[in-house]
C-alpha positions in Angstrom: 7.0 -81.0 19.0 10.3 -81.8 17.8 9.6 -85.2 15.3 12.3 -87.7 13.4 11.6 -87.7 10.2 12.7 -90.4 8.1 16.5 -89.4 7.6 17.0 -89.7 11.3 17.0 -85.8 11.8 15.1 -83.9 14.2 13.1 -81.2 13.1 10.6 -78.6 14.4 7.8 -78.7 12.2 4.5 -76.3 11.8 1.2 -77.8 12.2 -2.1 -76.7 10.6 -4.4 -77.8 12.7 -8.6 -78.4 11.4 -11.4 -79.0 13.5 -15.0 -80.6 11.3 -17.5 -80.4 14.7 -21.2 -81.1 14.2 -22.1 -78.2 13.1 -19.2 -78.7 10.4 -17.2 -75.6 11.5 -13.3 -74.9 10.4 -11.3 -73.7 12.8 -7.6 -73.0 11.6 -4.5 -72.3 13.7 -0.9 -72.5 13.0 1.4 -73.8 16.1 4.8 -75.3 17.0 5.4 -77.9 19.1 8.6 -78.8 20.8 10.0 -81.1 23.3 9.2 -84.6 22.4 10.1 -87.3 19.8 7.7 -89.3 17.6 7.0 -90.1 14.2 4.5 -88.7 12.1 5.4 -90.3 8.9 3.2 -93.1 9.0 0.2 -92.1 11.2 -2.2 -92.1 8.5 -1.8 -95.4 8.2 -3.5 -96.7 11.3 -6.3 -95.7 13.8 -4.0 -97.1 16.9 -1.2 -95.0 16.0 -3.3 -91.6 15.7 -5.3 -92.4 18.9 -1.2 -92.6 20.5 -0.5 -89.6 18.8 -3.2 -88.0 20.0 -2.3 -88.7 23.5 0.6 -87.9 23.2 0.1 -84.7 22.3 -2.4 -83.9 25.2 0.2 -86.0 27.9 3.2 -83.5 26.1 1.3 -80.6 27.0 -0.1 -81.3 30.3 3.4 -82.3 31.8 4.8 -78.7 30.4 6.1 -75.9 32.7 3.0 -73.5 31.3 0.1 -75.9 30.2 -2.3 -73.0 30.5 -0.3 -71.1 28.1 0.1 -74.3 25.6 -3.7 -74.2 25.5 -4.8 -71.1 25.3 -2.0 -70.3 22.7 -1.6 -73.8 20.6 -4.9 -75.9 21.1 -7.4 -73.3 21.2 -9.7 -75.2 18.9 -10.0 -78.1 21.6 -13.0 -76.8 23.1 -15.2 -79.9 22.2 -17.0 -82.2 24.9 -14.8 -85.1 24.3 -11.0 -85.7 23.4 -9.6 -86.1 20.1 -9.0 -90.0 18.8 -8.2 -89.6 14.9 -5.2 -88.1 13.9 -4.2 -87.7 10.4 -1.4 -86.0 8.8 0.2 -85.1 5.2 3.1 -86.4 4.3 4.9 -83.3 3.2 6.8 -82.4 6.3 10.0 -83.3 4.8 11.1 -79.3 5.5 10.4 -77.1 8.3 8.3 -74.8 6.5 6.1 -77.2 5.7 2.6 -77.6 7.3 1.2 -80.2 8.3 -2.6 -80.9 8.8 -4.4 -82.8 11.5 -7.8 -83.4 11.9 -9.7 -83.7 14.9 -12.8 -85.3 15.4 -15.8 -85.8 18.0 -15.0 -89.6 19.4 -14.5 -91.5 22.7 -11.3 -90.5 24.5 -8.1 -92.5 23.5 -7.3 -94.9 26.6 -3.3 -93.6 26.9 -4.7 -90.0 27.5 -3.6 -88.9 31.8 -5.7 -88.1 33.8 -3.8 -84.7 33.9 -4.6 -84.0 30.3 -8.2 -85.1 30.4 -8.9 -82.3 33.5 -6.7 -79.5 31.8 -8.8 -80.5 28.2 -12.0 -80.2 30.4 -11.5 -76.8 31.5 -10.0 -75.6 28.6 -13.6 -76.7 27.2 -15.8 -75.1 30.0 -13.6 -71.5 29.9 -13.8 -71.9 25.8 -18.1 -72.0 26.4 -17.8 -69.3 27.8 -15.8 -66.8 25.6 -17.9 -68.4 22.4 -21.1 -67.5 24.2 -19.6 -63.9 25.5 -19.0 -63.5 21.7 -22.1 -64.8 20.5 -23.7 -62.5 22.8 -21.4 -59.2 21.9 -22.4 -59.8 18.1 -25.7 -59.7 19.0 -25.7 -56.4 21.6 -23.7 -54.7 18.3 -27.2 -55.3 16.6 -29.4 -53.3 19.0 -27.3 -51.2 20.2 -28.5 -47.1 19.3 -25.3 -45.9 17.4 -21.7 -45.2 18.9 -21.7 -43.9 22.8 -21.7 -40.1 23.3 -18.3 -38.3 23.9 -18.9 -36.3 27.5 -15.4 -36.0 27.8 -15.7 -32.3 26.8 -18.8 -31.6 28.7 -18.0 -28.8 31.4 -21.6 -28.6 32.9 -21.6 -31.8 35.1 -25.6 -32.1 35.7 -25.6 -32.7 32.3 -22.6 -34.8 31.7 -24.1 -37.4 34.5 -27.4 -37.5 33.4 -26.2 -38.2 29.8 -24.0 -41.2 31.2 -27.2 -42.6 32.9 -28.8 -42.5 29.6 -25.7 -44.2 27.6 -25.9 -46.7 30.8 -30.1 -47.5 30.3 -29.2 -47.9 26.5 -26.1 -50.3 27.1 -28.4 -52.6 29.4 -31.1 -52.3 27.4 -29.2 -53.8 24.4 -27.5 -56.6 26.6 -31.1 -57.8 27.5 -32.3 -58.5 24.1 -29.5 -59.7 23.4 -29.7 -62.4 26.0 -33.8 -62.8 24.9 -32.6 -63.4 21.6 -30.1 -65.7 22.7 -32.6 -67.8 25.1 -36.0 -66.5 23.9 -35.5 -66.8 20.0 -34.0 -70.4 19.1 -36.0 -70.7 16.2 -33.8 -69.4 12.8 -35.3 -68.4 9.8 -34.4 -70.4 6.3 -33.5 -69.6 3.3 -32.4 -70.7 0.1 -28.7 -70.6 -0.3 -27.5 -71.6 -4.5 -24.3 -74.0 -4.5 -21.7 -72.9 -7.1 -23.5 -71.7 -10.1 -27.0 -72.2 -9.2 -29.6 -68.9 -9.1 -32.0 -69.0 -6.1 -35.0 -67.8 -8.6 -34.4 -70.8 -10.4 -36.3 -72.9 -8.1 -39.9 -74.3 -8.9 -42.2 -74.6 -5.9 -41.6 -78.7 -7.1 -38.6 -78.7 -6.0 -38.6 -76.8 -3.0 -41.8 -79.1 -1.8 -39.6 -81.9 -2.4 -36.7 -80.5 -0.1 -39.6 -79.6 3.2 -41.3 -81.2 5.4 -44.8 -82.8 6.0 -46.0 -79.9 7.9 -44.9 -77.3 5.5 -45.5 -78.9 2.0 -49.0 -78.7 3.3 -49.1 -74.6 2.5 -48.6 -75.1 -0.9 -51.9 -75.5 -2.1 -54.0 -74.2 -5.1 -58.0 -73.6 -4.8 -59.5 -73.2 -7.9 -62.9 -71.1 -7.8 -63.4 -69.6 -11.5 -67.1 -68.7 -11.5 -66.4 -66.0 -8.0 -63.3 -64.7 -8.5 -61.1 -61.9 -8.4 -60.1 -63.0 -5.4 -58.4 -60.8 -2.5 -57.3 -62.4 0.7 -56.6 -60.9 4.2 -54.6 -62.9 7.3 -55.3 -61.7 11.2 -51.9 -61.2 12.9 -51.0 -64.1 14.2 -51.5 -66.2 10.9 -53.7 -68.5 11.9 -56.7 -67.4 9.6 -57.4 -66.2 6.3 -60.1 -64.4 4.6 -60.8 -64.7 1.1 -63.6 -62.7 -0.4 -64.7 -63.3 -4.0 -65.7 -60.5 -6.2 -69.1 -61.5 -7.3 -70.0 -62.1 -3.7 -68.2 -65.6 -1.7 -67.0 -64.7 1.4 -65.0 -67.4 3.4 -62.4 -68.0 6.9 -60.1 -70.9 6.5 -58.5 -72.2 9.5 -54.5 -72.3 7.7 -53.5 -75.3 10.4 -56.1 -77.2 9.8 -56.8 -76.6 6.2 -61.0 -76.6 6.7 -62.9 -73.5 6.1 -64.5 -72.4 9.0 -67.0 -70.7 7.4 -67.9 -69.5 3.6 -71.4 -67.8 2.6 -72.5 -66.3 0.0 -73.6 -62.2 0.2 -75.2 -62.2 -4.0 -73.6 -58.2 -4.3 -70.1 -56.9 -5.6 -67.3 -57.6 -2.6 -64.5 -54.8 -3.7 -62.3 -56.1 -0.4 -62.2 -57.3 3.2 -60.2 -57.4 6.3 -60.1 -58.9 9.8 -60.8 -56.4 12.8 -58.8 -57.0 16.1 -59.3 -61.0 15.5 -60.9 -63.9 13.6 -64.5 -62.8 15.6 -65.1 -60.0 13.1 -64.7 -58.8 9.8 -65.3 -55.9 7.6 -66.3 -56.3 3.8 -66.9 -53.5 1.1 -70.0 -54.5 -0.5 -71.5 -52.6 -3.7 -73.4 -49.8 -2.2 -72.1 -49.8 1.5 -69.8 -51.7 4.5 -70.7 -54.9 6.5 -69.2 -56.1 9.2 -69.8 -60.0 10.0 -69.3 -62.0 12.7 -67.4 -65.7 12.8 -70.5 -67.8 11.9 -71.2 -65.0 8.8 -74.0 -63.2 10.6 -74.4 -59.3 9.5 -73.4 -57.1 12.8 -73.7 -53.8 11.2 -74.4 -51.6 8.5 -72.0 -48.8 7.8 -73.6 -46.2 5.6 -71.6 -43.5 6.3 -68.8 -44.7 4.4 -70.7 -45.1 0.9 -69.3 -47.5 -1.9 -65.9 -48.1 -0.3 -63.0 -49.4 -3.0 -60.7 -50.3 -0.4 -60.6 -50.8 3.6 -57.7 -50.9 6.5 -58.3 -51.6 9.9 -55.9 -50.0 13.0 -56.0 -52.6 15.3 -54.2 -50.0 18.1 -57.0 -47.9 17.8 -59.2 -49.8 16.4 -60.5 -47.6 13.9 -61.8 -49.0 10.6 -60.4 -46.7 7.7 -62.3 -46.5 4.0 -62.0 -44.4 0.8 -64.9 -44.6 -1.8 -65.6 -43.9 -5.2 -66.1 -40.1 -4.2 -62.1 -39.9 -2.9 -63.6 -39.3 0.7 -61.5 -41.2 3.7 -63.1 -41.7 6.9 -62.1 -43.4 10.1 -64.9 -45.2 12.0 -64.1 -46.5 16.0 -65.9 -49.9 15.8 -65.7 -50.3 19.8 -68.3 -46.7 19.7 -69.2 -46.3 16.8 -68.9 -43.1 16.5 -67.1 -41.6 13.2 -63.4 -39.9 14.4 -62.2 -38.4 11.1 -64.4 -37.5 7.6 -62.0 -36.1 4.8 -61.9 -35.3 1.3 -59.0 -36.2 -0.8 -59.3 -33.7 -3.6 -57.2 -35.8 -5.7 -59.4 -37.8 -7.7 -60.8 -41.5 -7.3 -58.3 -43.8 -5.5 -58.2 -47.2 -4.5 -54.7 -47.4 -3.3 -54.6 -47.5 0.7 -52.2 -49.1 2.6 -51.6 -48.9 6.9 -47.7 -48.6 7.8 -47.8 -51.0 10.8 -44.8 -48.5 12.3 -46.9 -45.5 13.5 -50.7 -46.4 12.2 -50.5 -43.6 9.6 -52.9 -44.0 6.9 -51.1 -43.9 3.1 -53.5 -43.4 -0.7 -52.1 -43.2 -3.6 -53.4 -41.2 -6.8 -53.8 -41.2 -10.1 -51.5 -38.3 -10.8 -48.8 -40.3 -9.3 -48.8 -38.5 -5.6 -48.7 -40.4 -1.9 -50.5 -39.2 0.7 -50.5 -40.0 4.9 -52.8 -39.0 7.2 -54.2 -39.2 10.5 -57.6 -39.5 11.8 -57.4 -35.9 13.1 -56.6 -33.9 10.8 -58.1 -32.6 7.2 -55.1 -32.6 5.2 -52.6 -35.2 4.7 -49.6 -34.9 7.2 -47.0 -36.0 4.1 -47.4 -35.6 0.0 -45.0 -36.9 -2.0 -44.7 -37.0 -6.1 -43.4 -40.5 -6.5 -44.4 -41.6 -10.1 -45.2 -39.9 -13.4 -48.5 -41.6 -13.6 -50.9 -43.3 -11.5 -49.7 -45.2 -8.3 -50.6 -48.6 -8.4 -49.6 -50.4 -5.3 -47.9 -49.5 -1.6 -46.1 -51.3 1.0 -44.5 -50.7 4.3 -41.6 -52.6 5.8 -42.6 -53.6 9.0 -39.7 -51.6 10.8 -41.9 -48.5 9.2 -38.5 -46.9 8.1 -39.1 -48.1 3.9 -41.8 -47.9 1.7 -42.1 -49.7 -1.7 -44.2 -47.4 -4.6 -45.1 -49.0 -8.0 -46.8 -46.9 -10.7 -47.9 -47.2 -14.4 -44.7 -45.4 -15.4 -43.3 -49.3 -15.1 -41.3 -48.1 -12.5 -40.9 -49.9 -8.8 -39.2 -47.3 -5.9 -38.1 -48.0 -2.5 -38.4 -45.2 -0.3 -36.5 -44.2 2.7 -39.4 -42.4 5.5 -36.7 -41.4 7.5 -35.5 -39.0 4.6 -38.4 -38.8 2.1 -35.6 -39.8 -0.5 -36.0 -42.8 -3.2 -33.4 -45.7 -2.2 -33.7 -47.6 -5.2 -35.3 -47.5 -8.6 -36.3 -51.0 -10.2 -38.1 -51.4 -13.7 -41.2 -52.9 -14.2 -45.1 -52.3 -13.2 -46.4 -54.3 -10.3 -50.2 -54.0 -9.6 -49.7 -55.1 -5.7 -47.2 -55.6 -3.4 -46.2 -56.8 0.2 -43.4 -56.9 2.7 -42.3 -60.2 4.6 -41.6 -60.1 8.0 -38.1 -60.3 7.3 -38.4 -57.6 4.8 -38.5 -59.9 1.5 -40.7 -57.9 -0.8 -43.4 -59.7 -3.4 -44.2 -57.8 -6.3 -47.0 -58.9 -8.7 -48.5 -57.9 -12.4 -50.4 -60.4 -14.7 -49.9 -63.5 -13.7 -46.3 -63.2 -12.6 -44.2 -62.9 -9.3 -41.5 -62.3 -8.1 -39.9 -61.7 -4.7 -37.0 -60.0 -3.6 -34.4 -59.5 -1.5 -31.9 -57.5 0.7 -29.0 -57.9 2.8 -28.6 -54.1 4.0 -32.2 -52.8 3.1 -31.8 -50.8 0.0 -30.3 -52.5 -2.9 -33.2 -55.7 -3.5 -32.3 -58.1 -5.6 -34.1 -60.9 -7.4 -34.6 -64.0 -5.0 -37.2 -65.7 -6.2 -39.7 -66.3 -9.2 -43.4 -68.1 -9.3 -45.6 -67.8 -12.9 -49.1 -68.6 -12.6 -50.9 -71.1 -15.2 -51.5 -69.4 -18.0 -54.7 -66.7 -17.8 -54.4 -66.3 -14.5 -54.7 -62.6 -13.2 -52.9 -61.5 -9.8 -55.5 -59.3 -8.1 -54.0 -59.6 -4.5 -50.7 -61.1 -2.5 -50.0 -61.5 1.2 -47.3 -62.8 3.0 -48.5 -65.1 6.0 -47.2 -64.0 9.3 -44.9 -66.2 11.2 -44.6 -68.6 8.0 -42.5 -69.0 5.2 -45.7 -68.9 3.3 -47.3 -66.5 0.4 -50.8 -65.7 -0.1 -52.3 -65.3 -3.9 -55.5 -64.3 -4.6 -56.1 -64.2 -8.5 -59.2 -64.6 -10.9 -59.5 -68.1 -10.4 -59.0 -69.1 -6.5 -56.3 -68.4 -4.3 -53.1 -70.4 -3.9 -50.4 -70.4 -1.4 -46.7 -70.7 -2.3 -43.5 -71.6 -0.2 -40.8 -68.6 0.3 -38.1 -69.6 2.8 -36.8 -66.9 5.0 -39.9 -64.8 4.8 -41.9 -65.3 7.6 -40.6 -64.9 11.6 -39.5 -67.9 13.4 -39.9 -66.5 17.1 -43.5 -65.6 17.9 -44.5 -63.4 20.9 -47.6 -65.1 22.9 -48.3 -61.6 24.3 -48.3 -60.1 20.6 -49.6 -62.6 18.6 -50.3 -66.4 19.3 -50.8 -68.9 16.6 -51.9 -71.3 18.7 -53.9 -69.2 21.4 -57.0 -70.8 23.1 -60.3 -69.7 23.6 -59.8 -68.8 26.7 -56.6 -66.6 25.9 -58.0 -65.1 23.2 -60.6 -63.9 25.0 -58.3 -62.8 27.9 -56.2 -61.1 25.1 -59.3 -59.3 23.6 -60.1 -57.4 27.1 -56.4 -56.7 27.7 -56.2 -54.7 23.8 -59.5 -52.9 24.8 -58.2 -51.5 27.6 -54.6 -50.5 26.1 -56.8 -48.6 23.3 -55.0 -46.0 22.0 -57.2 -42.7 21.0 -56.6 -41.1 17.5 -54.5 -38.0 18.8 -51.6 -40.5 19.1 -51.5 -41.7 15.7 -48.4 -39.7 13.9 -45.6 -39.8 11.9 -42.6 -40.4 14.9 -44.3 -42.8 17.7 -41.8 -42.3 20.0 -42.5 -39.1 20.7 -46.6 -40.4 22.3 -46.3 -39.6 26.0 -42.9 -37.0 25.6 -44.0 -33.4 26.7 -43.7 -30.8 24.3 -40.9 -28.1 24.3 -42.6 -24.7 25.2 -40.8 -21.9 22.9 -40.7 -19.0 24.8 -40.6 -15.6 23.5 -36.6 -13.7 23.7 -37.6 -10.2 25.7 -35.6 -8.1 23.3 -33.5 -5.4 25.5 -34.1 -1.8 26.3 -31.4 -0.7 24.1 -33.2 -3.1 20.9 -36.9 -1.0 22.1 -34.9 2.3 21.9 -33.1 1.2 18.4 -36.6 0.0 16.8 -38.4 2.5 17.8 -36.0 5.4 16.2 -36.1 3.5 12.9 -39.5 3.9 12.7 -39.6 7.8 13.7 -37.3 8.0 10.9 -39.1 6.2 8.4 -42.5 8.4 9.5 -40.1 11.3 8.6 -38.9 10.5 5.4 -42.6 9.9 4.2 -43.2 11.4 1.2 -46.7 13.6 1.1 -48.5 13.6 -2.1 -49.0 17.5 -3.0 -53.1 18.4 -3.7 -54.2 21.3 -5.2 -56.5 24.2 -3.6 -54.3 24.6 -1.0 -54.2 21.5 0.7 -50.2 21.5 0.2 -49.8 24.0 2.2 -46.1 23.8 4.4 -48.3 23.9 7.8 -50.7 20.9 6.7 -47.6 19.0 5.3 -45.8 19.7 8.7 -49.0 18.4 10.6 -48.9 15.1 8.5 -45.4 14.1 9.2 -45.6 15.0 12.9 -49.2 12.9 13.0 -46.6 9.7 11.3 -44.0 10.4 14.0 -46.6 10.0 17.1 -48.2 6.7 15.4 -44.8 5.6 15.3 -44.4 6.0 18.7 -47.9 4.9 20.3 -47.3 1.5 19.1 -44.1 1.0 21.5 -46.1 3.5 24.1 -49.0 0.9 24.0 -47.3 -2.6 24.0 -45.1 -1.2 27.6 -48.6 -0.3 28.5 -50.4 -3.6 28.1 -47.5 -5.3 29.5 -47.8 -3.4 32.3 -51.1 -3.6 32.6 -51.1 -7.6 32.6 -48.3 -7.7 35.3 -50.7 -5.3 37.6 -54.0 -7.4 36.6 -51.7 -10.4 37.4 -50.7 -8.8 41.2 -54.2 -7.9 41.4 -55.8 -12.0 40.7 -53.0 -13.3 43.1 -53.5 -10.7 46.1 -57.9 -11.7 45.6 -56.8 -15.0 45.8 -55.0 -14.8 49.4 -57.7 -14.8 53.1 -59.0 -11.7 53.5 -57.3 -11.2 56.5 -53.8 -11.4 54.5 -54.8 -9.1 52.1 -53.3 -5.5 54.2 -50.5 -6.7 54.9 -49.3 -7.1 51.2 -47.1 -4.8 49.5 -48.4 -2.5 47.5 -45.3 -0.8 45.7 -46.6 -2.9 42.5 -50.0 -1.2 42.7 
């Protein structure tokens, strides 16, 4: 737009244009306008003489030869429900090359705006909707998309070339639809603390960040003091909604985490090493001194496992619902709890452990050992699938990501590793000795010695950094840590109570009702417990790459080596027979006959080994003729030919 400026001289002058909508956005453009006079110099001034402005801005464009092109190449950042009212500019347009800077705000529409303008601004807005969300959703396809498409411009065999497009099409439609379900499905976003200017995220107390929430989640932070039962170590069923605390000198409880009110809390009088929730709140498990209970919700003994000995340490595979143990005497056994019956019985042979952790990726079993080694296994076989030296000293503490694909080690070398399980290959490499840790849902990792934690995190999942910080009053002993699914919430169980602390962006903000339902009733729960039973999984699928359960696999057959390779093989060995040395005896047994005898003997076992394998292959193609001819009527049987016979 072509604008007097205070000499009396028209000028065309560049305009920086700034958008603040409610989500306090920028958007920046540069653009020249031409064809119309006004004055700009004292717009700042009033609120009547930007709203005029303003309209006249949208009427200029609107009576243009091309007012298409004037918004899609000048106004793009107009895409806002309602018209622009407030129009400010800078003074220092006193040159051409100067910009100057208006800023638009959400308002009523200015009364001098045509009804032209208004319609061209309105679907300027509706076709702007839809290239943000076409953009919104391309960012998110880029996320679950599997790598860059396949190249089958070179392929020549065209069977192969369209079944490999049918593939790259499944995978492209697969990624557009959870991207849409994560557009639609997943509104929820996760939190976190961002630092302004020179701030550190770890700097923040609990105080403060209690201070900064709301009702419903400053009622997580809690501290339960219990001095006379403790160590304490706490377990959380899937969806959250419970927790299980067992004491070390014997006090079991269930605490309903919505309601804050234990559910129920008995006392068993006998050492509790640890305990964990089966498929659901209904049942648990609990290592007692000599052997394994398994309670129901109201605390009455079900079972009596005494298979499994004095167990140090218990996991439960709620796909297969097999309850896992290794006791004092290194043995690891796998129990089905739905039978009974005990699926896999194992000796470690590496010593007393009571490191055992369950990657939630592919159910495989991990212990660590005192001389610094990992293990994984699976119910069905005897020795572990994976060993790995991770620490010069005894391991201390595992964790899994849940994506399965990293594992975090810590070992009394004061060292804490992060490994990569796709490549068996240490990722990172962070000082200090952590006696137990645990992965976030969002892959925020808690590490925990003494009375001291700390939690960090990633952006790209292998350089962690420190996020946050939380010291326990003094005396204090960390014996176990949990993060809470589907809350920003961490679990503490220590030698005086338990405590809960507030970690933003760790838990998931999206649940699945069909995985796991915080707020499930009795009557889904129920519903839900049939529907697991019957999509049991048996131990045979538990293994180190899930995706390939229900994939046949690849038959290797034998290469039929060639006549011409029999004839070669065969002469090599005749000439090795001959070139046999014959140790010379006395008495005449070296005599030049005997000697000749020998060798030819060495030639003819040379040969009756390729004699005899052409012989029992033709002997199992002829028994094979002969099983398919007794297998036709008896009154086909003559009229078969018999050139094979």
């Amino acid at each position: 737009m072509v604008f007097p400026l205070s000499n009396g001289t028209d000028s065309t002058i560049h305009m920086r244009v700034e958008f603040v909508g409610a989500s306090h956005t920028r958007l920046l453009f540069s653009s020249i306008f031409v064809g119309r006079s006004s004055s700009l110099h004292h717009l700042s001034s009033s609120d009547d003489a930007c709203n005029d402005a303003a309209a006249a801005i949208l009427n200029d464009i609107a009576d243009s030869d091309k007012p298409d092109l004037c918004y899609a190449e000048t106004l793009k950042l107009l895409a806002i429900n309602l018209p622009l009212t407030q129009l400010q500019t800078t003074p220092e347009h006193t040159h051409p090359d100067n910009d100057s800077l208006i800023l638009l705000k959400r308002s009523q529409a200015p009364d001098a705006v045509s009804p032209k303008a208004h319609s061209h601004l309105v679907n300027f807005h509706k076709n702007m909707e839809i290239q943000d969300f076409s953009d919104d959703i391309d960012v998110k396809v880029k996320k679950y998309q599997r790598g860059e498409s396949a190249d089958l411009e070179g392929l020549k065999d065209k069977k192969l070339k369209g079944q490999l497009a049918n593939r790259e099409e499944l995978y492209k439609k697969s990624a557009n639809a959870a991207a849409k379900a994560e557009k639609w499905l997943m509104q929820t976003e996760s939190g976190l603390l961002e630092p302004e200017g020179i701030e550190k995220t770890w700097r923040f107390s609990q105080q403060s960040i209690a201070q900064e929430v709301d009702v419903a989640s400053r009622k997580n932070q809690f501290d339960i003091i219990l001095p006379d039962l403790g160590p304490y170590t706490i377990d959380y069923t899937s969806s959250g909604r419970y927790m299980l605390t067992a004491g070390r000198k014997g006090h079991l409880a269930i605490m309903d985490m919505h309601t804050l009110k234990p559910v129920k809390d008995f006392q068993v009088r006998e050492t509790v090493r640890d305990a964990v929730f089966l498929h659901n709140e209904l049942f648990f498990a609990a290592a007692q001194k000599k052997y394994t209970y398994i309670y129901n919700r109201a605390g009455t003994e079900l079972h009596c496992l005494k298979e499994h000995g004095a167990v140090l340490k218990l996991q439960f595979l709620k796909n297969h619902f097999l309850l896992s143990s290794i006791n004092k005497s290194s043995h690891l056994r796998y129990q089905d709890i739905t039978t009974g019956q005990i699926v896999g019985n194992y000796r470690t042979a590496l010593g007393r452990s009571d490191v055992l952790q369950l990657n939630p990726y592919n159910s495989v079993i991990t212990s660590g050992h005192s001389g610094g080694t990992v293990c994984m296994w699976k119910p069905t076989t005897s020795t572990p699938l994976i060993k790995i030296l991770c620490h010069h000293g005894p391991v201390t503490a595992i964790s899994f990501h849940p994506n399965g694909h990293l594992m975090a080690t810590s070992g009394m070398d004061k060292k804490i590793k992060i490994w990569d399980l796709r490549t068996y290959k240490t990722l990172q490499t962070l000082p200090g000795n952590a006696k137990t840790l645990s992965f976030s849902q969002k892959g925020l990792l808690a590490a925990s010695t003494g009375s001291f934690t700390q939690i960090l995190q990633t952006s790209d999942s292998s350089n962690y950094n420190r996020y946050m910080i939380h010291t326990m009053a003094k005396g204090y002993q960390i014996n176990r840590i949990q993060f809470r699914p589907y809350e920003d919430v961490l679990g503490i169980g220590h030698s005086m109570g338990f405590s809960s602390i507030l970690v933003p962006g760790s838990g998931e903000p999206n649940f699945d009702s069909w995985v796991a339902n915080p707020f499930e009733t009795v009557k889904e729960r129920r519903e839900k417990e049939v529907r697991v039973l019957l999509d049991k999984l048996p131990p045979e699928s538990v293994m180190l790459d899930p995706t390939k359960v229900g994939n046949m696999r690849e038959v290797k057959r034998k290469e039929k080596k060639t006549k011409a390779e029999v004839e070669e093989e065969k002469a090599a060995a005749v000439a090795a027979a001959k070139n046999v040395a014959v140790k010379k005896k006395t008495k005449g047994r070296s005599k030049p006959s005997k000697v000749a005898r020998k060798k030819q003997e060495g030639i003819e076992n040379a040969k009756r080994g390729f004699v005899e394998e052409n012989e029992g292959r033709d002997n199992k193609k002829k028994q094979k003729r002969i099983t398919e001819v007794n297998e036709l009527p008896i009154a086909l049987q003559p009229f078969v030919s018999k050139k094979g016979k």
